[in-house]
N, C-alpha and C positions, 0 to 999 in steps of 0.2 A: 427422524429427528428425536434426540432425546430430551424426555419428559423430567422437570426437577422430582425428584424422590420424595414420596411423603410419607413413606415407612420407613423402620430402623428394627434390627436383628437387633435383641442384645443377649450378650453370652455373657454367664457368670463369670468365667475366667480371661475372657478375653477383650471384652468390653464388648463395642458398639460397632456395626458394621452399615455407613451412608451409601454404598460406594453402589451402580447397578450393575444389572448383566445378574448371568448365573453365578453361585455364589455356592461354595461347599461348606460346613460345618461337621463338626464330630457329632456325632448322631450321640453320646452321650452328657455335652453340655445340653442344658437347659435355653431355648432361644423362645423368644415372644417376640409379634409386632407390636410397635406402639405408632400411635400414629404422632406427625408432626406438623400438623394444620394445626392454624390458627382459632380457638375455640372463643365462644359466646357460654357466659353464665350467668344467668338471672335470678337474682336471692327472693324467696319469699318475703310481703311483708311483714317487717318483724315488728312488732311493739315491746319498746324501750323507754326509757326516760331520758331526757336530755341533761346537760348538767346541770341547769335549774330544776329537775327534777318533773317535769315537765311531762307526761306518757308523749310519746311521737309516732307515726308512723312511719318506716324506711325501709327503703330496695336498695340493690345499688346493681349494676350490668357490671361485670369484668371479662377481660378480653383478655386470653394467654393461652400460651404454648409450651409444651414440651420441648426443652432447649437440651436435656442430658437422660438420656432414656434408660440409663443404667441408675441412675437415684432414682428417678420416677417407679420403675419397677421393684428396684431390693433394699429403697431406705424407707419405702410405705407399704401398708397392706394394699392400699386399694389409693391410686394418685386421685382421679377422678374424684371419688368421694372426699379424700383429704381435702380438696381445690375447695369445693362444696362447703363442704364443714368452716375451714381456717376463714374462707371468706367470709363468711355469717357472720363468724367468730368477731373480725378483723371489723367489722362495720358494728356490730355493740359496742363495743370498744372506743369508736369513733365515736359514736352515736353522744356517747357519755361526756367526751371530751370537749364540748362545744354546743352553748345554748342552740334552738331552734333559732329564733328573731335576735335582733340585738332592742334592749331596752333603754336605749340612751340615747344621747346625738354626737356619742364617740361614733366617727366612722370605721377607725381603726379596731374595732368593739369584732371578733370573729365569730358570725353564726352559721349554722348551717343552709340556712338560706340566701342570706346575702354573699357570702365568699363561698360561691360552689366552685370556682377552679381553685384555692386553697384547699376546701376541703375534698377535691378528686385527688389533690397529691397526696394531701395526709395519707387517705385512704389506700390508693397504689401502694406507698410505701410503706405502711402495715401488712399490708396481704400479702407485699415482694418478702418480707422478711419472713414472713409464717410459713410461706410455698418455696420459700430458697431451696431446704433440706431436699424437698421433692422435685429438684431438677425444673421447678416450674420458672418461667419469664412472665411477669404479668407486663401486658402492655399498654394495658389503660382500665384504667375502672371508674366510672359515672352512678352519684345519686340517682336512679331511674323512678322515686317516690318520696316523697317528704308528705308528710300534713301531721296537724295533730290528731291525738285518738278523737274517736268520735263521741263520748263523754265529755268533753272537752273543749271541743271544737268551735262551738256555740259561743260561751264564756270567751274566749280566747280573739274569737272574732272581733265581737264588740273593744275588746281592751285594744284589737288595733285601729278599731274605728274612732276610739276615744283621743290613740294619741295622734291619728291620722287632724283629728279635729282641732285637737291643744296646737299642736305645730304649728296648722294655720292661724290657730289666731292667734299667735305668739309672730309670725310674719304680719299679722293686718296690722295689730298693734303696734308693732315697731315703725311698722311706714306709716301709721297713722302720727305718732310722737313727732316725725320728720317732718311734718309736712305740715304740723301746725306751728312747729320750730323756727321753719321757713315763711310762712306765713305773717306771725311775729315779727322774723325780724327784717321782712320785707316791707308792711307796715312802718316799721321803723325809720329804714333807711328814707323810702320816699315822702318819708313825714306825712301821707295821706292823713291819717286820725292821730290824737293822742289818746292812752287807755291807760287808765289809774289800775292800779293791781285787782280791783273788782271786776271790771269789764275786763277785763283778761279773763279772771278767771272763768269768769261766762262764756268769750268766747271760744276760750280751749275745750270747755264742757261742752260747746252747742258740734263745734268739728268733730270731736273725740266720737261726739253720738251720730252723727254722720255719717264718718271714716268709717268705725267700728261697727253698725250695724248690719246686722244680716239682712234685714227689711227696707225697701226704699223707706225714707223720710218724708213726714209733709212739712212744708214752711210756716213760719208762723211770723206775721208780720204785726212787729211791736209796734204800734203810735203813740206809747206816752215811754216813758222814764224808766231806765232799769230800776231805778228807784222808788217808783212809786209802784 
């Protein structure tokens, strides 16, 4: 049975030769094999700054093959190393192009972290255009490392625990507002109490500390007058 071919002849003047079996050439062109497996490359991590300016650290895995073995071998010195080099290239590049985090509550906001299938296409599509020349197909290329520098990192941390914080209580507060809202005008409706604009405002103070509290509450049981 025959095996699919994962070598290719290429002759200067004649091109590329896939086909098996014995196989003759003029012993005065020039012929090399290149191979046509499917290859793994893993970038070192590089530190960059992101477009906030940000230092970062980033890898990326790219997956590709030799699709035209007559460019791979006479439009580069060395394909292999070009692949290497453009990729690195192609991921600073990126790297620049797109904060780390997003610092907002746009979701549409693109960072490196949150839209990693957006930013594997970017990426493919940089490195497809820089390896074109060189006969290369890239077939897929993955962030394999993100963080910040490690100077950095520390700082950086905290600022997401900070908004990790704000967010929620920007959510207690808001359901706390509803629900003394509710409260009000449920009171209202079933006419249980009447409440002059001062006892209101006490009791939206006493729920408000309640609701919003990080600490359970203790009760405090009035026996005379808000007035007095």
């Amino acid at each position: 049975m025959d095996t699919p071919t994962v070598e290719t002849k290429v002759w200067s003047c004649s091109g590329s030769d896939k086909q098996q079996g014995l196989r003759w050439a003029n012993p005065l062109l020039v012929k090399r094999k290149i191979s046509l497996r499917v290859r793994n490359f893993e970038s070192d991590k590089l530190k960059v700054n992101d477009q906030l300016g940000n230092p970062i650290e980033i890898a990326a895995v790219v997956v590709w093959e030799v699709i035209d073995s007559a460019e791979a071998l006479f439009e580069v010195d060395d394909y292999e190393s070009f692949v290497n080099i453009q990729s690195e290239a192609a991921l600073r590049n990126l790297a620049t192009s797109y904060p780390y985090d997003q610092h907002s509550n746009d979701e549409d906001e693109l960072s490196l972290r949150s839209h990693a299938n957006v930013v594997a296409k970017a990426l493919q599509h940089e490195i497809q255009i820089r390896l074109e020349k060189a006969g290369v197909n890239v077939i897929e290329s993955r962030i394999s490392h993100l963080a910040y520098a490690p100077e950095i990192a520390s700082a950086m941390l905290q600022r997401q625990q900070a908004s990790a914080i704000i967010a929620a209580r920007e959510r207690i507060v808001e359901g706390a507002v509803g629900m003394v809202v509710l409260a009000l005008n449920r009171l209202s409706e079933k006419n249980i109490v009447e409440l002059d604009e001062e006892r209101k405002a006490a009791m939206v103070s006493n729920l408000l500390v309640v609701l919003c509290s990080d600490k359970s509450t203790q009760p405090i049981v009035n026996a005379g007058s808000i007035y007095n």
